[in-house]
C-alpha positions as CSV (number, residue, x, y, z in Angstrom):
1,X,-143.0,35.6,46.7
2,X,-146.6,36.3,46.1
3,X,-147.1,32.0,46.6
4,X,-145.1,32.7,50.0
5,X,-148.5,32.7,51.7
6,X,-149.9,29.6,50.2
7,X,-146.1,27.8,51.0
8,X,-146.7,28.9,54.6
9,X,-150.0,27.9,55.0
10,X,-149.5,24.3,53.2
11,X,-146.8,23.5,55.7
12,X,-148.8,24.0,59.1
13,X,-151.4,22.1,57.6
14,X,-149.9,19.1,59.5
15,X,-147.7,20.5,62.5
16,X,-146.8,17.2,63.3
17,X,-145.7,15.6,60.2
18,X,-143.9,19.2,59.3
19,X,-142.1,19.2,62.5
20,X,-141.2,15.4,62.3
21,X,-139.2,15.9,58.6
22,X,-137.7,19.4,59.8
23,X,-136.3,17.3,62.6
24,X,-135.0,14.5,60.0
25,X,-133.4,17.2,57.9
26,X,-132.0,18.9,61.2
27,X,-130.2,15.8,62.0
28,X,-129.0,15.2,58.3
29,X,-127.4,18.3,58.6
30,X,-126.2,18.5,61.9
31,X,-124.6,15.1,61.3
32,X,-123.1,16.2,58.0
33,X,-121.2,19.5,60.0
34,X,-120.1,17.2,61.9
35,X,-118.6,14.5,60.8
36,X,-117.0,17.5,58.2
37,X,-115.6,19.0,61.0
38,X,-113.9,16.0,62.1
39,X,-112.6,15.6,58.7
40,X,-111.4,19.3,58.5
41,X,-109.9,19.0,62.0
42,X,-107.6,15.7,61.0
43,X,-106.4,17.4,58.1
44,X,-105.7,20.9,60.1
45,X,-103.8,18.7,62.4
46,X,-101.7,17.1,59.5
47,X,-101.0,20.1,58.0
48,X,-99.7,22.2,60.6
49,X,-96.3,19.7,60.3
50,X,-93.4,21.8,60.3
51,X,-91.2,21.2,56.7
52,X,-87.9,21.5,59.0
53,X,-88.9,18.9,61.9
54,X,-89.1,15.3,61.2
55,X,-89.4,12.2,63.2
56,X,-87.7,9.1,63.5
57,X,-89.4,5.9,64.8
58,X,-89.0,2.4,64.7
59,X,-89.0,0.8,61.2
60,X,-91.8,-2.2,62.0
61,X,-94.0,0.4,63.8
62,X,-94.7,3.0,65.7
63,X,-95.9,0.9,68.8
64,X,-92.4,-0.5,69.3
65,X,-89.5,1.9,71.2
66,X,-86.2,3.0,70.7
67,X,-83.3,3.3,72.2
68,X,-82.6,6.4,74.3
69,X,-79.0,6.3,73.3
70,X,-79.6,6.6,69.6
71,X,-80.2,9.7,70.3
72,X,-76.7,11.0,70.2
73,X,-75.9,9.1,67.1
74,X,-78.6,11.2,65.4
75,X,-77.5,14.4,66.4
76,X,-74.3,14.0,65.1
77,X,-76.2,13.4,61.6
78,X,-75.2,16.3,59.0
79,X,-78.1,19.1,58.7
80,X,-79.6,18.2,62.3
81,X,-79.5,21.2,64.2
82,X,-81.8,20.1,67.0
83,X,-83.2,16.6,68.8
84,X,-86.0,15.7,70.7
85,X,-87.7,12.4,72.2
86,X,-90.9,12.1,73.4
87,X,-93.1,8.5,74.1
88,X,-96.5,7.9,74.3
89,X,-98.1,7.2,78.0
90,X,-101.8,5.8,77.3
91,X,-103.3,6.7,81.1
92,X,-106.7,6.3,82.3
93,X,-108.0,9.6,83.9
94,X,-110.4,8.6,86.4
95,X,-112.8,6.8,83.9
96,X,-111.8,5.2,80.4
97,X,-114.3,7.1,78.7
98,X,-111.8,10.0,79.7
99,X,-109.7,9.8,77.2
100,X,-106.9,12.6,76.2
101,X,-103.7,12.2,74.6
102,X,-100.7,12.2,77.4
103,X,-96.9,12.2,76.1
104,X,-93.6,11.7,78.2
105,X,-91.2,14.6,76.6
106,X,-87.9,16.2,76.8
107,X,-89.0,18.7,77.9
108,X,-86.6,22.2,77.2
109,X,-85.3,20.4,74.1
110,X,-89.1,19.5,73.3
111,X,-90.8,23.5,73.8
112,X,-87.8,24.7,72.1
113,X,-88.0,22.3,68.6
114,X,-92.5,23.4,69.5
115,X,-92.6,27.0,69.7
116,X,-95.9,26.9,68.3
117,X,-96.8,25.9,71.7
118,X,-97.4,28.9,73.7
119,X,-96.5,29.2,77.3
120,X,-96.2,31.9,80.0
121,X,-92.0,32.0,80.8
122,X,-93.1,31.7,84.8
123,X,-95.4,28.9,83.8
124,X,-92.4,27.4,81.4
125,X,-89.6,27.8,84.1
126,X,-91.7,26.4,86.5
127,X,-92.4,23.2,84.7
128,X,-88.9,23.0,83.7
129,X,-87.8,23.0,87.5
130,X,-90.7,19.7,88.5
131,X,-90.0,16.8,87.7
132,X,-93.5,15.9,88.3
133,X,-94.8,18.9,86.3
134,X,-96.8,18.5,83.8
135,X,-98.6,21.0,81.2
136,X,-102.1,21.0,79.4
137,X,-103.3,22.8,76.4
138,X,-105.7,25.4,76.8
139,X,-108.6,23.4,74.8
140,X,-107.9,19.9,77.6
141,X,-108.6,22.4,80.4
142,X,-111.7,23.8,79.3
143,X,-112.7,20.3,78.7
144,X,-111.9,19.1,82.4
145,X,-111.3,22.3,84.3
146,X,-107.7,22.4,85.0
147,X,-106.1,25.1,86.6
148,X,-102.1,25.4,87.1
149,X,-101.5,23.7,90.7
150,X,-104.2,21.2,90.1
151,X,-103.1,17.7,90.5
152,X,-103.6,15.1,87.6
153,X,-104.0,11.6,88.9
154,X,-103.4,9.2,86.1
155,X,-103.3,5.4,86.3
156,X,-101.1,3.2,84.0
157,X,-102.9,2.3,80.6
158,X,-99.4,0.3,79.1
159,X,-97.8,-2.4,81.1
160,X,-94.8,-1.2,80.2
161,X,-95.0,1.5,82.5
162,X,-95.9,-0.9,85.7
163,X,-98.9,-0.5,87.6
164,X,-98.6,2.5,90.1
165,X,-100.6,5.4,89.6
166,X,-98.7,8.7,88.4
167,X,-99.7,12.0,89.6
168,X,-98.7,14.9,88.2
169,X,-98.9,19.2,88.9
170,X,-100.1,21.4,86.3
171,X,-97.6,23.6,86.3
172,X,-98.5,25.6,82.8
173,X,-101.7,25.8,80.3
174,X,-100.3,26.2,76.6
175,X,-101.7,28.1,73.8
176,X,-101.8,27.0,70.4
177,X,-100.1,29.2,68.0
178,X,-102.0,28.2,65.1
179,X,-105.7,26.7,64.4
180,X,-104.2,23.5,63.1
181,X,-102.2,22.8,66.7
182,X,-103.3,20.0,69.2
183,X,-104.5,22.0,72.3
184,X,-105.6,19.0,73.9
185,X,-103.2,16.9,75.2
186,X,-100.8,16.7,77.9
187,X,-96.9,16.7,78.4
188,X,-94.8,15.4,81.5
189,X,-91.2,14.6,81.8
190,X,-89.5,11.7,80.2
191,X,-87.4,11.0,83.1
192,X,-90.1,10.7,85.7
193,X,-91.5,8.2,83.0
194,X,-88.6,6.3,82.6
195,X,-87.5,5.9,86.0
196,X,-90.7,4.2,86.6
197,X,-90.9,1.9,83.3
198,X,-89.7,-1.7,83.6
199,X,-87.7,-1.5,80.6
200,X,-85.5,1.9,81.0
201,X,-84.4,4.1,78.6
202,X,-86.9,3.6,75.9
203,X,-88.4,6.2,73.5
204,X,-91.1,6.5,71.5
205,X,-90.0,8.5,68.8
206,X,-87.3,11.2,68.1
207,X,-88.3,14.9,66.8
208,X,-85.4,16.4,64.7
209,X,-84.8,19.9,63.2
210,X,-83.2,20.2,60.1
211,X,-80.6,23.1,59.1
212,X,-82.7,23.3,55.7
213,X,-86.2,22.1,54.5
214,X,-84.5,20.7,51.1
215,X,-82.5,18.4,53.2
216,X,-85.1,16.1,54.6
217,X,-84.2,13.3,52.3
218,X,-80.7,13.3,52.7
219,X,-80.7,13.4,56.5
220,X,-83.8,10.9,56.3
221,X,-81.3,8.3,54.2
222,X,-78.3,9.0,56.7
223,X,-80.4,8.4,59.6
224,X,-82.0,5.0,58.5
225,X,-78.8,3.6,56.7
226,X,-76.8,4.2,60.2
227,X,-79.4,2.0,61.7
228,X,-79.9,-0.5,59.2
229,X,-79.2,-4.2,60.6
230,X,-79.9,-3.7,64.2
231,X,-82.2,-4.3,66.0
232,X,-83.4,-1.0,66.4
233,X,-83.8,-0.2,62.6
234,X,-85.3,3.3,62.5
235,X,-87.9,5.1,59.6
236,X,-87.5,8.7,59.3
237,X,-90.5,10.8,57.5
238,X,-91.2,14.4,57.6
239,X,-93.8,15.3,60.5
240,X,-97.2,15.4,58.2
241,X,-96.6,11.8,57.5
242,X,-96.2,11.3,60.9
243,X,-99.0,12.7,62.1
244,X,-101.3,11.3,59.0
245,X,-99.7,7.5,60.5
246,X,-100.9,8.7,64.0
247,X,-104.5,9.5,62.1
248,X,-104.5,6.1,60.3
249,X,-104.7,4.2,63.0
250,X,-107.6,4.9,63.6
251,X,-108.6,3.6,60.4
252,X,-109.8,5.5,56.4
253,X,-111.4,8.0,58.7
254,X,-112.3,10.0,55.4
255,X,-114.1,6.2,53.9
256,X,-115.9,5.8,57.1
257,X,-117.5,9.5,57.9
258,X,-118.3,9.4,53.7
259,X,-120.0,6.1,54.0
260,X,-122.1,7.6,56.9
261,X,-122.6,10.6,55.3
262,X,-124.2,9.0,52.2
263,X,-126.3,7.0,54.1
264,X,-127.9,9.8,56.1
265,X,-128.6,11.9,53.5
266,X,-130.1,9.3,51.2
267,X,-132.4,8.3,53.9
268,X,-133.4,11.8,54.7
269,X,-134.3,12.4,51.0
270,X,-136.8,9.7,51.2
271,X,-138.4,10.7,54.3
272,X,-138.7,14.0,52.8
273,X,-139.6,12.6,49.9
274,X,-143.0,10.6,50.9
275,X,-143.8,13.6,53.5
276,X,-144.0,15.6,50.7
277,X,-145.7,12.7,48.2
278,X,-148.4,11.8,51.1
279,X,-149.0,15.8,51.6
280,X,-150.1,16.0,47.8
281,X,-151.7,12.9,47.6
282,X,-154.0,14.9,50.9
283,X,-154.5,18.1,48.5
284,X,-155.8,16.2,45.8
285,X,-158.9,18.5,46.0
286,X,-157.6,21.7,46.3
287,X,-155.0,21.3,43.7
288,X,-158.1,20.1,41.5
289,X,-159.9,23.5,42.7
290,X,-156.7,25.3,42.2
291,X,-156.6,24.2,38.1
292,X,-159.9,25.2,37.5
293,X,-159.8,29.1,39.4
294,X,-156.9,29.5,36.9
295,X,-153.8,28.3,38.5
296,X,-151.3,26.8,36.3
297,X,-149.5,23.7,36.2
298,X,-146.0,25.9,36.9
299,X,-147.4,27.7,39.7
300,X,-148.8,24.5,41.2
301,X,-145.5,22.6,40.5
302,X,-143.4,25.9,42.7
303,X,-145.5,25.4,45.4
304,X,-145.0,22.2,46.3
305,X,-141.4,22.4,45.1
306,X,-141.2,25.7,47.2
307,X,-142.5,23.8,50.1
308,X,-140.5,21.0,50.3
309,X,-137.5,23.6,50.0
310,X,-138.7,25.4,52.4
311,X,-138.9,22.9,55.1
312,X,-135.6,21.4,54.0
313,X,-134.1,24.8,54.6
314,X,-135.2,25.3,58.0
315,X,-134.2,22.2,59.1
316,X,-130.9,22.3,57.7
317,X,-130.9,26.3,59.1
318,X,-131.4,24.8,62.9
319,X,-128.7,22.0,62.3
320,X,-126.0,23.8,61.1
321,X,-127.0,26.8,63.6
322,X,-126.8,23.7,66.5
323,X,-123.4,22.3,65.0
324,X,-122.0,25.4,64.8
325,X,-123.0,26.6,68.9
326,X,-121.8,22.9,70.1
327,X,-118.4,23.1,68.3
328,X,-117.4,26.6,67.0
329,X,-118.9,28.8,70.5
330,X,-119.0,26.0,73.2
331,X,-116.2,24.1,71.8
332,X,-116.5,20.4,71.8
333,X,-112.7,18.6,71.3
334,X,-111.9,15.6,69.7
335,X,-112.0,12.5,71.5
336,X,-108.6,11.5,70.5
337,X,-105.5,13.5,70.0
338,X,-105.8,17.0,67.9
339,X,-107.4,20.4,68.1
340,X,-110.9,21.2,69.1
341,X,-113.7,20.6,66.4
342,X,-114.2,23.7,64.5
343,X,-117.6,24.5,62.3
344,X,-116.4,26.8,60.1
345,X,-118.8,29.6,57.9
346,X,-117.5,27.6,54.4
347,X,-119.5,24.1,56.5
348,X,-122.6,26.3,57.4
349,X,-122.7,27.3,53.6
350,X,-122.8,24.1,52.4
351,X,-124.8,22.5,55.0
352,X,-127.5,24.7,53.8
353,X,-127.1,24.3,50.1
354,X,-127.1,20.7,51.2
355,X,-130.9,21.0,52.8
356,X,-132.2,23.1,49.9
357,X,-131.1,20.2,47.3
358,X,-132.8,17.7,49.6
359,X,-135.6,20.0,49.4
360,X,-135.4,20.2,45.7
361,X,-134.7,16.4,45.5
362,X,-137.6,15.2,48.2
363,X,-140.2,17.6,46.5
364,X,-139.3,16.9,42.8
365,X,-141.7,14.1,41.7
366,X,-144.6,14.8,44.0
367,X,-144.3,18.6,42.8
368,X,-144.1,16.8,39.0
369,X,-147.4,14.5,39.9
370,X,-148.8,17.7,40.9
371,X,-148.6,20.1,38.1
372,X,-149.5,17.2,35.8
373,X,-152.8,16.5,37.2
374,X,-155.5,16.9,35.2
375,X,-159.1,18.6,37.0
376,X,-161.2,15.7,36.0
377,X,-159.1,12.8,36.7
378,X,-158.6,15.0,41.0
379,X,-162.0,15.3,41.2
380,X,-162.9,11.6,39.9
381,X,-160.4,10.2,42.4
382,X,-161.6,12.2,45.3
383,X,-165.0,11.2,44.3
């Protein structure tokens, strides 16, 4: 603590050139909460799959439909105790760029197989009774401000579903249950959707309950061997491998945000790096001065180690501090289907023990160049 003073003083030599590599750190950190928070959030979103609800879809892929009469055939399956359907609707609110996840459901069979999805019983009766009615979660109307009553305008975003606009009433704002549950996406009746679609009685997927967890595979073997050879052969997979194919397609998210991640760090440790180089190669003099009042080559070595660290910290301090605001307190969703972005104390934590090792890392070798100068070879060079 007693070099505190020195550290201090060292680092508003330059204002600019301090401020500059705080700010590189600041985004190295900031970036690294968040793109961790997206991680965290896909995985929070996988894992809050129920072990007694799977899903059937279409063996080739999930972008082909079903039929809606397969449904019967799949409730009379032994050790399914409840059925659901639901379809993806792909509309355009307002402006592409507006993008939130919209799904055409059964609706009473749909909140009843959900019940993680909270909702008023007025605001549930009265989307029950419109067939218009639509609900939102409570994270999608923070985002655009919906209030039950408001009408939701959406236009078609899959031929399938023609070309007329559909507008729907909020009718209820539900409440995730858990932290892991999407709270961002909106639900509408099936048979408003399929009255309209120019190829009726199509579904996207089926959502089954099981009697008992342990019979997943059983059910999942009866289901698929009924449909085998037709032309709507079905694969049925518990709900977290569902929801990890809906996460796929948008590519090795976990690849990609690492890659980035790398990247960003590694560049920040050499900006940090030849601030800190360029600032000792300046002190020459002093450091020269420094040796020969006494100071030795360990206490010369922690203060440009100390100083690099220091920076590094506050940097990394302000960008998990700003991460944390934008996503934990104001909130910031997704922009595709899932729970709000969420940066959590365990990400602050290692955001900052992130910044001190690219403190440590960027102040290394100039701090090693330092304590190994010698007095006469300083005060040659700066002569």
């Amino acid at each position: 603590m007693k070099y505190l003073f020195l550290v201090l003083k060292n680092a508003r030599r330059n204002r600019r050139r301090t401020v500059l590599t705080l700010l590189s750190v600041m985004v190295a950190v900031f970036g690294f909460c968040s793109l961790r928070s997206v991680i965290v959030t896909f995985q929070a979103s996988v894992d809050s799959g129920s072990a007694t609800r799977m899903v059937v879809i279409r063996s080739t892929s999930i972008m082909f439909t079903l039929q809606k009469s397969q449904e019967e055939i799949i409730r009379q399956t032994p050790g399914v105790t409840g059925i659901s359907i639901g379809s993806y609707f792909g509309g355009i609110y307002k402006d592409p760029s507006n993008y939130f996840a919209q799904y055409a459901i059964d609706a009473e069979s749909y909140l009843r197989l959900y019940p993680e999805m909270l909702l008023e019983p007025g605001e549930r009766a009265a989307f029950l009774a419109d067939r218009t009615g639509a609900i939102v979660g409570d994270g999608l109307a923070r985002r655009y401000g919906f209030k039950v009553g408001d009408r939701i305008v959406l236009q078609v975003g899959i031929p399938l579903y023609g070309t007329q606009d559909f507008t729907f009433t909020v009718r209820g704002i539900y409440r995730p249950a858990a932290a892991g549950v999407d709270d961002q996406s909106m639900f509408f009746h099936w048979q408003y959707l399929n009255e309209r679609s120019l190829m009726a009685d199509q579904v996207g997927w089926f959502v089954i309950e099981l009697e008992r967890p342990e019979m997943a595979a059983s059910v999942a073997e009866a289901i698929d061997r009924r449909f085998a050879n037709t032309p709507y052969e079905t694969r049925t997979e518990s709900e977290k491998a569902f929801a990890t194919e809906m996460v796929s397609m948008l590519g090795n998210i976990g690849l990609l945000i690492g890659g980035i991640l790398a990247a960003v760090i590694v560049t920040t440790l050499f900006v940090a790096g030849n601030t800190m180089a360029m600032s000792v190669r300046e002190r020459t003099l002093e450091i020269a001065v420094m040796r020969t009042l006494g100071f030795r080559a360990a206490a010369i070595f922690l203060l440009v180690a100390g100083e690099a660290a220091l920076m590094a910290l506050v940097g990394g301090a302000l960008g998990a501090g700003l991460a944390w605001l934008l996503f934990t307190v104001v909130s910031v969703p997704l922009p595709v289907m899932g729970p709000g972005l969420v940066v959590g104390a365990g990400d602050v934590l290692v955001a900052l023990l992130l910044s001190v090792g690219i403190g440590v890392g960027a102040g290394l070798i100039p701090a090693s160049m330092a304590a190994r100068l010698k007095v006469v070879d300083a005060l040659r060079r700066v002569a």
